[in-house]
C-alpha positions in Angstrom: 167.0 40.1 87.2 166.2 38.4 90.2 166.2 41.8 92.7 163.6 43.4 90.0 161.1 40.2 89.7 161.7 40.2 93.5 160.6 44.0 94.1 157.7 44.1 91.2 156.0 41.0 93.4 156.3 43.2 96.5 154.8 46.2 94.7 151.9 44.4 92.7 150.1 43.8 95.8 149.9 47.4 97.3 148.8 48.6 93.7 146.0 45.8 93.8 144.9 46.9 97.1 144.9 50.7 96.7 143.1 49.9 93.6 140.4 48.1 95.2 139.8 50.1 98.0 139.7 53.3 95.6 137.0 50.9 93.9 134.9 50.3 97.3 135.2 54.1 98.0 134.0 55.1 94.1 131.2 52.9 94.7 130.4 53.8 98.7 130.4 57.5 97.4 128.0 56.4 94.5 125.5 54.7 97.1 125.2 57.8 99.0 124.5 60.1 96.3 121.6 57.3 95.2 120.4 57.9 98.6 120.7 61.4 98.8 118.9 61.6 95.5 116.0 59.5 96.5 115.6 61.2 99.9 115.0 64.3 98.4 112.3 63.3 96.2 
């Protein structure tokens, strides 16, 4: 019990991170097409 608390704790915070830089790059991405799209007008 302890070993799999122990190696869910250690893996939690890698998913949390990967999901939040997948987040800043969704919304980087999304910034530059807004630009893009404005330039061209």
């Amino acid at each position: 019990m302890l070993k799999v608390s122990k190696i869910n704790m250690e893996i939690s915070p890698d998913i949390m991170n990967a999901w939040i830089l997948l987040a800043i790059a969704l919304g980087l991405l999304g910034i530059v097409l807004i630009v893009m799209n404005l330039k061209r007008e």
